[in-house]
DOLO-464522 format. One record per residue (C-alpha): residue in three letters; y, z, x. Coordinates in steps of 0.02 Angstrom, whole numbers, padded with zeros to 5 digits, always signed. Layout:
BEGIN
ALAYZX
...
END
This chain:
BEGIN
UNK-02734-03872-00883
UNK-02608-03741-00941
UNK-02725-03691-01063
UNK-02820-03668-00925
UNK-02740-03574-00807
UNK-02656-03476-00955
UNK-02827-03392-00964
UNK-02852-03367-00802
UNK-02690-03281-00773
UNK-02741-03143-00930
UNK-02894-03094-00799
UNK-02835-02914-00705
UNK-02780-02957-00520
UNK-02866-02811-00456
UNK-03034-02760-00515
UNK-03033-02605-00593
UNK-03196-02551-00534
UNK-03212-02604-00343
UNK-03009-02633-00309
UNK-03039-02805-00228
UNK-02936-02941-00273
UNK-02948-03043-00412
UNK-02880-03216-00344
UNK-02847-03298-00182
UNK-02693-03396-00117
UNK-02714-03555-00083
UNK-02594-03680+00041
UNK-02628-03856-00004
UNK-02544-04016+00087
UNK-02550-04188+00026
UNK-02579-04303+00144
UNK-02517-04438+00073
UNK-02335-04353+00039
UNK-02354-04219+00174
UNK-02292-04098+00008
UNK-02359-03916+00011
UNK-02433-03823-00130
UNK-02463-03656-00162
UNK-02565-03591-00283
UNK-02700-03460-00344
UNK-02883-03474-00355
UNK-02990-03366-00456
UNK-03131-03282-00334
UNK-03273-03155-00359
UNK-03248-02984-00324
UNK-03401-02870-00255
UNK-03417-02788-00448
UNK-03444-02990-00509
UNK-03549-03043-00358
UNK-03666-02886-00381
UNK-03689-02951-00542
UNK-03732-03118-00506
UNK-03848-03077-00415
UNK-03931-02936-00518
UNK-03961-03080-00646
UNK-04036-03189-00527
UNK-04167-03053-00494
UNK-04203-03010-00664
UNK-04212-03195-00706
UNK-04312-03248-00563
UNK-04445-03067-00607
UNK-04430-03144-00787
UNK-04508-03287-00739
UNK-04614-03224-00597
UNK-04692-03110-00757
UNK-04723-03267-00849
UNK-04799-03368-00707
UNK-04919-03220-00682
UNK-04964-03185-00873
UNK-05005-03384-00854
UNK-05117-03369-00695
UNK-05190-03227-00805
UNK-05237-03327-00940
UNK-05307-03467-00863
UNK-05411-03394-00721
UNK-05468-03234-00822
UNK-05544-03314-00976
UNK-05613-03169-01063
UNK-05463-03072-01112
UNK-05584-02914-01092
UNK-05550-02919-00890
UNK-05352-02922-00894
UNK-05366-02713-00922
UNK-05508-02701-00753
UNK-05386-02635-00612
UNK-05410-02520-00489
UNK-05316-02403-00570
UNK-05442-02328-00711
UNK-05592-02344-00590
UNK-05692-02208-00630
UNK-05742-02196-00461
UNK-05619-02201-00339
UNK-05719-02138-00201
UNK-05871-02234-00191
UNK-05929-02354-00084
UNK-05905-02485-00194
UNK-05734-02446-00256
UNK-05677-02434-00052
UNK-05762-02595+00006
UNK-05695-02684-00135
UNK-05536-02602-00107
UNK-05531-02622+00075
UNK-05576-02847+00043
UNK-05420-02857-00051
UNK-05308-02759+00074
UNK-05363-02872+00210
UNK-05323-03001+00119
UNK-05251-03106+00254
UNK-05382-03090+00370
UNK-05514-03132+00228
UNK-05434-03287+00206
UNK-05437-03327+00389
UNK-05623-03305+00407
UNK-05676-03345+00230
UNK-05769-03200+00240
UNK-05852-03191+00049
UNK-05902-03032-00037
UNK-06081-03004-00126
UNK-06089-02860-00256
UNK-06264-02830-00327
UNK-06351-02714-00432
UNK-06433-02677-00569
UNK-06342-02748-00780
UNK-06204-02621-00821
UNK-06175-02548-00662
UNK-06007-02621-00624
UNK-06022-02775-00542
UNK-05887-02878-00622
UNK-05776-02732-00651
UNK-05736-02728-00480
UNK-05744-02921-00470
UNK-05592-02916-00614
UNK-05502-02776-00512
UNK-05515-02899-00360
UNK-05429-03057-00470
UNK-05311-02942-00552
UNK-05254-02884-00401
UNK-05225-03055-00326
UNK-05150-03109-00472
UNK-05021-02984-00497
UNK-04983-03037-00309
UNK-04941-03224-00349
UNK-05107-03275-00291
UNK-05211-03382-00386
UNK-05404-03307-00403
UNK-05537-03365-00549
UNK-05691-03273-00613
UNK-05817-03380-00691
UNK-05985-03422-00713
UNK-06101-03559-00658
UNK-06117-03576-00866
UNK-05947-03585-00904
UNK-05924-03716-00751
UNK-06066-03824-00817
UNK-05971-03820-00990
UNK-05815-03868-00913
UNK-05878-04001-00802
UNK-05960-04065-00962
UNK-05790-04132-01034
UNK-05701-04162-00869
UNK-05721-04274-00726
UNK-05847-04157-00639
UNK-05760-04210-00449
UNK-05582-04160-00493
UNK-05645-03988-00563
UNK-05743-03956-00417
UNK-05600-03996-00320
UNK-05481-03892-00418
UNK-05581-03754-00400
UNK-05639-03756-00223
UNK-05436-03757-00180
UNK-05415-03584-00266
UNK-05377-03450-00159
UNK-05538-03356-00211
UNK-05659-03370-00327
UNK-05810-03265-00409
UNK-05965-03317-00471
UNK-06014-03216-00605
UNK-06213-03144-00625
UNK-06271-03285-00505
UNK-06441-03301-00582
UNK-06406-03260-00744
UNK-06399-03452-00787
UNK-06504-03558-00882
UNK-06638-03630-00749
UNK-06599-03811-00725
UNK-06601-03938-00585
UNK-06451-04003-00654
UNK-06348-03796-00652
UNK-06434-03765-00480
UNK-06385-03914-00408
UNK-06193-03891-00478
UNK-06219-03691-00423
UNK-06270-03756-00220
UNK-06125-03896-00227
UNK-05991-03757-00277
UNK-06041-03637-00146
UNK-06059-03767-00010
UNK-05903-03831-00033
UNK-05832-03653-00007
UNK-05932-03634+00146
UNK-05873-03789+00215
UNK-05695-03766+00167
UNK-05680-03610+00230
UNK-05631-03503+00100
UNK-05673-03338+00029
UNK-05784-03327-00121
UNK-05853-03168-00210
UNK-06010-03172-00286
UNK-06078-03046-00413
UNK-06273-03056-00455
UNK-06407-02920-00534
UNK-06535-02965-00377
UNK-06543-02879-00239
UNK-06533-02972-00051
UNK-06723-02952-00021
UNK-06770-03044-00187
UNK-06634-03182-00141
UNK-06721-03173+00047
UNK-06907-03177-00036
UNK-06888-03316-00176
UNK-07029-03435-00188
UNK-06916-03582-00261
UNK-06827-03702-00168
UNK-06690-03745-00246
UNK-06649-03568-00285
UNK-06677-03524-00104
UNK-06557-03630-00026
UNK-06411-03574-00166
UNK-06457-03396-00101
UNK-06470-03428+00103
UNK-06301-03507+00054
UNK-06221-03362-00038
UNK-06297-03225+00099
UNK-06217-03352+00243
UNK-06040-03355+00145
UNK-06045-03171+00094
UNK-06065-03049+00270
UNK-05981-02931+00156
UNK-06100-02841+00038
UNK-06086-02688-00075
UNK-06258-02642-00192
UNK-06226-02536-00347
UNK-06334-02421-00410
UNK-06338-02296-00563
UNK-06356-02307-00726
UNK-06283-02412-00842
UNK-06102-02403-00891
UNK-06139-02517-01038
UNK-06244-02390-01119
UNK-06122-02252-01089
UNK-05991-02346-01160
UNK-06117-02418-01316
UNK-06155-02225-01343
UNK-05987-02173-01344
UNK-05918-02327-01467
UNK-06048-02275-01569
UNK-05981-02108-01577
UNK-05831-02137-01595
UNK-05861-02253-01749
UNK-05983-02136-01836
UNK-05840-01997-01796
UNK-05693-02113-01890
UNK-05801-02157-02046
UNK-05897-01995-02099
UNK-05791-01880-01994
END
């Protein structure tokens, strides 16, 4: 105890920085003895409570960072997509870029009407670029958002109880179907590919949906079961952005190729 308050007493009164006091006094009366005691209690001045509270903040953006790189990770699967933000699209004034922009700014009142999002187009033209700028954006916001693919769901659901990863995924925040279409052709995908959009539909909640057909050929399909996936998708997407141009892949191949050529023979 001496020890103790030994210590305590080699601690400045006064802080040197803000001037507050170091220590309190304190009137204490036992009420068995009626006795008074007087004594000092260390307290906090504004310099130590600033502090405190600075390294709460860092701490808690510490592990807000963490939580997000996680969410990255696990709803992001190809690393490729972490880098697709808004910030190096290419173009920032289409009417892509600004509908896609303007869904995630209305964010809350997305959610509230589940209104989905359908980007189509042509391969290359940057369809789930702006899908990954969409779940980054969430993401970095706390918000938990998942692209995948009808493929990568099937392989999932192939090792897990198929009902609790339906469920897990239908109570996500958002979610994007990736190239809707692009699938292999089975009862078994099409059927999984109608139950996950249903289940959004009837849920309420927002899905995006990125596909190389345009609405007419979902409108004028001949097949069923492809039919009712796509009345489903146009009923949970009133939101719909086409992209046209050429593709970005073979800009990007040509210019790789370029560049390679360039480091090797100079």
């Amino acid at each position: 105890m001496k020890e103790s308050f030994d210590s305590m007493k080699m601690v400045e009164e006064v802080c040197p920085v803000c001037g507050e006091q170091r220590f309190k006094d304190i009137k204490f009366i036992d009420n068995d003895t009626g006795k008074e005691f007087n004594f000092s209690m260390k307290v906090a001045c504004a310099c130590e409570l600033t502090k405190a509270k600075e390294e709460e903040a860092e701490f808690n953006r510490n592990q807000e960072e963490r939580r997000i790189r996680r969410m990255r990770q696990r709803y992001l699967a190809d690393d490729r997509l972490h880098k697709f933000t808004f910030d190096i699209d290419d173009s920032p004034d289409s009417e892509a870029s600004d509908m896609c922009r303007r869904y995630l700014a209305r964010w809350a009142l997305v959610t509230e009407k589940g209104y989905g999002l359908l980007i189509y187009g042509t391969v290359g033209t940057g369809k789930t670029f702006y899908a990954a700028c969409i779940v980054n954006a969430l993401i970095d916001k706390g918000i938990a958002a998942e692209l995948t693919t009808i493929t990568r769901i099937l392989n999932t659901v192939a090792i897990e109880d198929r009902d609790a990863e339906l469920a897990k995924l239908n109570r996500l925040p958002l979610i994007v179907i990736d190239d809707l279409g692009a699938e292999r052709p089975t009862d078994y995908s099409r059927e999984l590919a109608f139950t996950i959009i249903d289940e959004r539909v009837k849920a309420g909640r927002p899905m995006v949906v990125t596909t190389n057909l345009t609405v007419a050929e979902m409108r004028s399909t001949s097949e069923t079961a492809l039919l009712r996936i796509y009345e489903r998708v146009l009923e949970a997407c009133p939101i719909r952005v086409g992209l046209t141009g050429k593709s970005r892949r073979l800009a990007n191949d040509k210019e790789n190729v370029e560049n390679a050529m360039r480091d090797l023979f100079g």
